[in-house]
N, C-alpha and C positions, 0 to 999 in steps of 0.2 A: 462503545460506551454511551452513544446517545441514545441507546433503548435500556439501559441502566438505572433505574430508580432509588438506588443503592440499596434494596432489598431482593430485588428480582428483576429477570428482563421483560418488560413489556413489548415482546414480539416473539412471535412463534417461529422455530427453527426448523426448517425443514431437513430430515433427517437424509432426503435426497441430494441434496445440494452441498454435502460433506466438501467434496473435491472443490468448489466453486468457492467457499468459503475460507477453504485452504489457500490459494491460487489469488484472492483477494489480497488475504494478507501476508502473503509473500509480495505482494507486489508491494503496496505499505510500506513494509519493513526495509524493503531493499531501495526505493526509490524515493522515498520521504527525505523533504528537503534539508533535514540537520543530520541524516546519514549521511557520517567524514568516510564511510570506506572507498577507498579507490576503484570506482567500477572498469570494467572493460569497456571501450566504445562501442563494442558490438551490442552489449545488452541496452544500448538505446531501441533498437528496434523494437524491444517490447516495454518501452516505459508511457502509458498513455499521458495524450496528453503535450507532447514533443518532446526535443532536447532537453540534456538539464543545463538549470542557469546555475550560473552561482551565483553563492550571498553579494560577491560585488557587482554584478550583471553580466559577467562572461557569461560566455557557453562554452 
């Protein structure tokens, strides 16, 4: 959303990079800090960036 002008995207998509685009926001969606789903501890290994914390400070 921040190439978003709210009439058009000011940045060009490269039609190569579909997968990588994809694969971005999977990761986004899955590991962003106000998703409640209960992940598995294995898919820490792919969350950049390290462990999750939680909202209290756990990990």
């Amino acid at each position: 959303m921040e190439f978003w002008d709210g009439d058009r995207l000011n940045i060009d998509i490269n039609p190569f990079k579909g997968m990588t685009y994809r694969v971005e926001l999977m990761h986004y969606l899955m590991f962003h800090p106000i998703n409640q789903a209960d992940l598995p501890d294995e898919l820490d290994l792919y969350r950049l960036g390290g462990r999750k914390i939680g909202l209290d400070g756990s990990q």
